[in-house]
N, C-alpha and C positions, 0 to 999 in steps of 0.2 A: 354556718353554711346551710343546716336544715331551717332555719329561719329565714333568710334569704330567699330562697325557694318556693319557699310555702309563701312568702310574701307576693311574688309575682303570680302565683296560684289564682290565688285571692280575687289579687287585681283583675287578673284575665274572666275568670267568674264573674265582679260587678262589672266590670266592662262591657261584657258579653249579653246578661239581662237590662243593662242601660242603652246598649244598643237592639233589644229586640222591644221595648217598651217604646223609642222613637218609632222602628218600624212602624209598631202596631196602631201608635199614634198618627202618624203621616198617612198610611191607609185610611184611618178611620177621619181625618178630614178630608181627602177625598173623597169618601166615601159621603162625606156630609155636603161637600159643593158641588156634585153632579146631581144633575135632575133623577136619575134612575137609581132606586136604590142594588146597588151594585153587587151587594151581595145573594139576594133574590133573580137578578140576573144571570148569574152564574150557573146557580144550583139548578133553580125551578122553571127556569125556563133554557136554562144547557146554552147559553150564548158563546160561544166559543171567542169568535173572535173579542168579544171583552175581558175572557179570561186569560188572552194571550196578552193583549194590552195590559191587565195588572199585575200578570205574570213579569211582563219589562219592568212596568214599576216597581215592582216590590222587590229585583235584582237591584236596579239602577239605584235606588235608597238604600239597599243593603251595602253596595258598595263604598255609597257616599259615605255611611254612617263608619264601615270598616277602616277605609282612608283615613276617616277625621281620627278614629281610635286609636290609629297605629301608627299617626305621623308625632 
């Protein structure tokens, strides 16, 4: 039974860094096919509304990637 457990532990763990390494992934080709680099937008020049727009993005994929995990 403690091995059972500790089994789904586990999983839930690489699941979890296997879905934050796509995020980080799908950001950073976005990141690489728009004209502006996106993350200097953000910061240094305080763009807000692009930070809202990859704020949806980076839900919208979170969810995709949590879906695809949990189905």
């Amino acid at each position: 039974m403690e091995a059972l457990q500790l089994k789904y532990i586990l999983a839930s763990v690489i699941y979890s860094f296997l879905g934050v390494i796509i995020l980080v992934l799908a950001f950073w080709l976005v990141d690489r096919l728009t004209p502006e680099n996106t993350w200097k937008e953000i910061v240094q020049n305080k763009n807000m509304a692009l930070a809202i727009v990859v704020a949806g993005f980076i839900i919208a994929i979170g969810l995709i990637i949590s879906s695809a995990i949990h189905s």
